[in-house]
C-alpha angles and dihedrals in degrees: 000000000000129000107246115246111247107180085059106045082047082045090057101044098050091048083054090064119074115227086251095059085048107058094037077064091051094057096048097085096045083052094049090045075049107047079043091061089048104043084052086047091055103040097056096087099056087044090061091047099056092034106025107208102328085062103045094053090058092052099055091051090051092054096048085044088049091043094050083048102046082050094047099042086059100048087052098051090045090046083047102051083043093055089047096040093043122052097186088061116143093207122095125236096220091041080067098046098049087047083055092051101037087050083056094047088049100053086045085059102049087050099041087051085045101050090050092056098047146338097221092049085045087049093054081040087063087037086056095047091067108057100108093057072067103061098039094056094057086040089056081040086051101044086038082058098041081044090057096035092063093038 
């Protein structure tokens, strides 16, 4: 049995998209890091209103926190793909999977640390955990209408 060739078959794949496609994919993560920045900015107002500043103030940690990770999350799985794709990668296997598992770790301990201090700031934490939920669903609203327009 042979090794498959994979060059070829990359090779292959990538030849299969157009230049456009590829770099509509390639605006689709600034866009998400974007619609992220807006959904925290928006729902900052009915966060305050159902959990006045404590809240709030949760809310706005578990954004930052949701937006670092986001960030984060994609700079591991690129480092990741790279270290698969590419076998002259500098960077370790192992090195990616302890920065996964410290970035969890991380976000267990904000909200562990929140939700001691106060329910209400550990509520607008979850809120804010969720923010980009938020975005991804206006970014699949946004490709469904570009879908329809050219059809």
């Amino acid at each position: 049995m042979t090794e498959p060739e994979y060059p070829e078959v990359l090779a292959s794949a990538e030849s299969a998209e157009s230049p456009q496609e590829r770099a509509m994919y390639e605006r689709i993560l600034p866009r998400l890091q974007r619609g992220m920045v807006v959904a925290s900015a928006l729902l900052l107002g009915p966060a305050f209103w159902f959990y006045h500043w404590s809240g709030t103030v949760g809310f706005a940690f578990g954004a930052a926190i949701s937006y670092v990770n986001f960030s984060a999350l994609t700079r591991g799985v690129q480092g990741l793909t790279d270290r698969i794709v590419n076998q002259n990668s500098r960077e370790k296997g192992a090195s990616i999977v302890f920065r996964f598992m410290v970035r969890y770790g991380l976000v267990g301990a904000a909200a562990y640390a929140i939700f001691k201090s106060s329910s209400l700031a550990f509520r607008g934490f979850l809120w804010g955990l969720c923010v980009p939920v938020a975005a991804l669903m206006a970014e699949a609203a946004w490709e469904g209408y570009r879908a329809f327009r050219r059809v």
